[in-house]
C-alpha positions in Angstrom: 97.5 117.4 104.0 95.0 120.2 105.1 93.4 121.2 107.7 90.1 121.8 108.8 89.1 123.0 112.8 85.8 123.8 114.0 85.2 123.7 118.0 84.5 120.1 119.0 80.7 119.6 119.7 81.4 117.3 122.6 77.9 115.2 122.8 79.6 113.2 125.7 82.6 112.5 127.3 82.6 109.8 130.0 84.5 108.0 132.6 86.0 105.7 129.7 87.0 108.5 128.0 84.1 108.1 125.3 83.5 111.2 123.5 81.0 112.2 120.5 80.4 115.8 118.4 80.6 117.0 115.1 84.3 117.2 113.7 83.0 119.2 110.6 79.9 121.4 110.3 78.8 122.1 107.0 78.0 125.5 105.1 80.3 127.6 107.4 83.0 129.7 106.1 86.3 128.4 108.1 89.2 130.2 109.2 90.8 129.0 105.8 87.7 130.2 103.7 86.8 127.3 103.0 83.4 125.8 103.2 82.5 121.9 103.7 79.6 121.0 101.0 76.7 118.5 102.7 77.8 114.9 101.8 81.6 115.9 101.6 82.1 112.6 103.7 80.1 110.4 102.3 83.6 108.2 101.0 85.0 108.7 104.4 81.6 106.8 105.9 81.9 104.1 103.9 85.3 103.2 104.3 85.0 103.8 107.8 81.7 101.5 108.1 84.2 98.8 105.8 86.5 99.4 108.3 89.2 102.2 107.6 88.4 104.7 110.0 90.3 108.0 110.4 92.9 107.9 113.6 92.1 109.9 116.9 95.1 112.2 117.3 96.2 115.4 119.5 96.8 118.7 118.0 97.7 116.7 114.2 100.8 115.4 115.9 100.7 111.6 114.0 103.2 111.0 117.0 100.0 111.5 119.5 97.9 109.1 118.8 95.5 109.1 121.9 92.2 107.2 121.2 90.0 105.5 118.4 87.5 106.7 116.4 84.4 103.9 116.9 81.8 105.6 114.4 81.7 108.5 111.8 78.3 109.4 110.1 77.1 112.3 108.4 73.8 114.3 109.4 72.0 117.9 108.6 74.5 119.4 110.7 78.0 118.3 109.7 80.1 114.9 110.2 79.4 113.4 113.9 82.2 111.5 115.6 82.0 108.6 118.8 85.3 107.5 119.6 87.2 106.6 123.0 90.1 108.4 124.4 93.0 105.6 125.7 92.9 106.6 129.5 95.9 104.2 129.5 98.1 107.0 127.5 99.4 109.4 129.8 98.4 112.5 127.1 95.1 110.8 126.6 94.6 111.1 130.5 95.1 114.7 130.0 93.3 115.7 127.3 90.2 114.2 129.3 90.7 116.4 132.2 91.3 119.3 129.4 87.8 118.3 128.2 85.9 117.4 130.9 87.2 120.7 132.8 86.2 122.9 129.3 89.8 123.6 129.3 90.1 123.0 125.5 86.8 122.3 123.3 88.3 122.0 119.6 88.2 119.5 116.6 90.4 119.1 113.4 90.3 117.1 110.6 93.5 116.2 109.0 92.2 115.2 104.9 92.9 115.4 101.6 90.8 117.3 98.8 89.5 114.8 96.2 86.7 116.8 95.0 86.3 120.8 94.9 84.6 123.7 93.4 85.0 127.5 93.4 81.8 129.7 93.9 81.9 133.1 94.7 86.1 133.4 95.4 85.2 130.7 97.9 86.0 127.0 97.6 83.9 124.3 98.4 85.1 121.0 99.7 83.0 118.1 97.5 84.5 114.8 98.5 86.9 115.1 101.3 89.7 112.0 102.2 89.8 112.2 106.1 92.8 110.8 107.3 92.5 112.1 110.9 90.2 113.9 113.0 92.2 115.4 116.0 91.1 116.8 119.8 93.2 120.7 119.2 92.9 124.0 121.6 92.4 126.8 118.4 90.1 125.4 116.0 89.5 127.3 112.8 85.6 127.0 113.0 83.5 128.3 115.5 79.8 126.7 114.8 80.6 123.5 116.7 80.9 123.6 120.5 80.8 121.5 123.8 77.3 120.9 124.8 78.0 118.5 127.3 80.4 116.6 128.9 79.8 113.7 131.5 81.0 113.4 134.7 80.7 110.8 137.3 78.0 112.4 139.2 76.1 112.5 136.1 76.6 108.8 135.6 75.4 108.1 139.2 72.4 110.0 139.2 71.6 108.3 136.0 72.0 105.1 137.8 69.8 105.8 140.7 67.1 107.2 138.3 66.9 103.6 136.6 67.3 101.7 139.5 64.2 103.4 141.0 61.7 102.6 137.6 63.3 99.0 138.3 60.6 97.0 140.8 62.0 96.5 144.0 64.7 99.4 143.9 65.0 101.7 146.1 
C-alpha cells in the first residue's frame, strides 16, 4: 500500500465531530514525487457512491479506526472528503481537540496504484484504489490546509442569526 499526505483542508469540523477537506489535491508534486492526475478517483467515487467507502483512520494505523467517511467526490481542486469523527472513541475525542485547537492539520490516503504513467522522471497517479484516507500530524503535501474549523460559538451565533430572519424571534 502507498501513501499519499497532503495537509487536511478542514472545510468544517463540528461539535459531532463532522469534518470535510480535500484528502488529495491534484497537479502537486508530493513529498514522494509523485503527482495525482485530475480524475485519479473517479473508481474510488463510484464505489463509494455504491457503497464501499474508504475507512477513517489515525496516522494509517488499521488498528485506529476513529470515524466514517460519509461522502467522497472529486472537484477542480483535488478529492473532497465529509466524514464524522466517533466522539465515543477515546482517540477520536482527541484527534478533535488536535483539530479544532490546529494542533495537527494533515490528511493521508492509504491506496493502491491501478493506473500510472511516467512524464518527465515524474509519475503520475491515473486511477488510484483508495483504501483509507487517514487524519496524520506530517503530511507529505502542503497545498491543502485548514480553512476552518467550527466551534461552538460559531454554531450559536449561527443559531441566533436564523432565529432573528425567523418572525417573531428575537
Amino acid at each position: 500500500m502507498k501513501y499519499l499526505t497532503p495537509r487536511l483542508c478542514l472545510k468544517s469540523l463540528d461539535e459531532n465531530g463532522e469534518i470535510s477537506g480535500y484528502a488529495s489535491v491534484f497537479d502537486v508534486v508530493d513529498g514522494y514525487g509523485d503527482v495525482v492526475a485530475r480524475g485519479a478517483f473517479k473508481n474510488a467515487v463510484a464505489d463509494s457512491i455504491a457503497g464501499k467507502k474508504p475507512k477513517l483512520l489515525w496516522q494509517h494505523d488499521v488498528n485506529s479506526p476513529i470515524g466514517v467517511i460519509e461522502e467522497i467526490r472529486e472537484d477542480d481542486r483535488g478529492l473532497f472528503i465529509k466524514g464524522r469523527l466517533l466522539l465515543e472513541i477515546p482517540k477520536a475525542k482527541e484527534v478533535y481537540s488536535l483539530l479544532k485547537n490546529k494542533a495537527i492539520d494533515g490528511f493521508s490516503i492509504g491506496y493502491k496504484i491501478k493506473g500510472n504513467h511516467f512524464r518527465g522522471g515524474r509519475q503520475y497517479l491515473t486511477d488510484i484504489d483508495l483504501l483509507e484516507i487517514s487524519i496524520v500530524t506530517f503530511p507529505a503535501c502542503e497545498e491543502a490546509t485548514v480553512e476552518k474549523v467550527k466551534s461552538k460559538e460559531d454554531v450559536l451565533r449561527k443559531i441566533i442569526e436564523i432565529s432573528r430572519r425567523v418572525k417573531g424571534c428575537v
